[in-house]
C-alpha positions as CSV (number, residue, x, y, z in Angstrom):
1,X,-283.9,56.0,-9.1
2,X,-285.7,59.0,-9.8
3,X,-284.4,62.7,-10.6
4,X,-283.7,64.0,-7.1
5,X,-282.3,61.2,-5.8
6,X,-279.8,61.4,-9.2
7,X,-279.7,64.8,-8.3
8,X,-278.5,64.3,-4.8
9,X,-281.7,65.9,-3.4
10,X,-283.3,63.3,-2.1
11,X,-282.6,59.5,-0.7
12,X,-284.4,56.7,-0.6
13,X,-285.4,54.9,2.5
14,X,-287.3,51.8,3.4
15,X,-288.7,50.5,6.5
16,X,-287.5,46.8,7.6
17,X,-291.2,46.1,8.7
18,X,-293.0,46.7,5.4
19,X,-291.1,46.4,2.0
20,X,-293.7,48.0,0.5
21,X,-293.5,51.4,1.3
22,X,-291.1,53.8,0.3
23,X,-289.8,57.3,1.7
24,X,-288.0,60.3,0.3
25,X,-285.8,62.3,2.2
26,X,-284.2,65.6,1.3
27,X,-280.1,65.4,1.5
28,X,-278.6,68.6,2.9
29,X,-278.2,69.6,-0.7
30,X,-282.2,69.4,-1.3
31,X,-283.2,70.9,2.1
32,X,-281.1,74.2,1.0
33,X,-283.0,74.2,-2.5
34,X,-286.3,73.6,-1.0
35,X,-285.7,76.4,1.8
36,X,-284.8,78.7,-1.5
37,X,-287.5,77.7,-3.4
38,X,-290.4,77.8,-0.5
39,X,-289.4,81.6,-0.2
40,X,-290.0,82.7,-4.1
41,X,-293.1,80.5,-3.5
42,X,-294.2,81.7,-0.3
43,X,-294.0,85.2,-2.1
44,X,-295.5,84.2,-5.6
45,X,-298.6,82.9,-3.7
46,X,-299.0,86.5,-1.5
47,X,-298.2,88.1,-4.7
48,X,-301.0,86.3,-6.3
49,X,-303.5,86.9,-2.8
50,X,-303.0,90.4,-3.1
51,X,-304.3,90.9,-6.9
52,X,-307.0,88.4,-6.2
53,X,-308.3,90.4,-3.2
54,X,-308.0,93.7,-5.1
55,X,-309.8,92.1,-7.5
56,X,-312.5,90.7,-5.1
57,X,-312.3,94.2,-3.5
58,X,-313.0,96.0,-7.1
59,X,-316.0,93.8,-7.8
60,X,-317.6,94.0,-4.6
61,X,-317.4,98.2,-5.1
62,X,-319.0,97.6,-8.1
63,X,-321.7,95.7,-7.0
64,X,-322.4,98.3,-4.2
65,X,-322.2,101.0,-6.8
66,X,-324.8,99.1,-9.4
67,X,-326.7,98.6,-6.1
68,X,-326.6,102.4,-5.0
69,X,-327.3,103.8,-8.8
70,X,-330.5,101.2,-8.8
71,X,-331.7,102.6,-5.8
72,X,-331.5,105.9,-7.2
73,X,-333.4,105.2,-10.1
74,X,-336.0,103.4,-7.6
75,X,-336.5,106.3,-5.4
76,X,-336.5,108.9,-8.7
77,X,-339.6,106.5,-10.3
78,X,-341.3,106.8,-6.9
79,X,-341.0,110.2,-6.5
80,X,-341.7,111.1,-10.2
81,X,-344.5,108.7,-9.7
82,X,-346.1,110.3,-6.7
83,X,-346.2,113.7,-8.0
């Protein structure tokens, strides 16, 4: 027996044709605490999305900005070059 099936979460079930396999299935009880849980997971996870974009977001302005300040210094050597 294993914890959610102690816990009355979950029941065990095996099929007559093979002996071998096994299936879990969520009681009422564990269907409400997995519907509960999905949600603060469901908004952990976009929680997480939206610092990791903003992250992604911040880097790739940084990498246009290091690309616009080298092309700057570029264009200053070539002009200070040509003159």
């Amino acid at each position: 027996m294993n914890p959610f099936e102690k816990a009355g979460m979950a029941v065990r079930l095996k099929p007559s044709n093979d002996q071998r396999r096994v299936f879990l299935k969520l009681t009422q009880e564990g269907e409400k605490l997995y519907q509960s849980i999905s949600e603060k997971v469901d908004e952990r996870y976009d929680a997480i999305e939206n610092v990791v974009s903003s992250k992604e977001k911040l880097e790739k302005l940084k990498r246009t900005t290091n690309r616009i300040s080298n092309d700057r210094k570029i264009t200053e050597i070539k002009t200070n070059h040509t003159e």
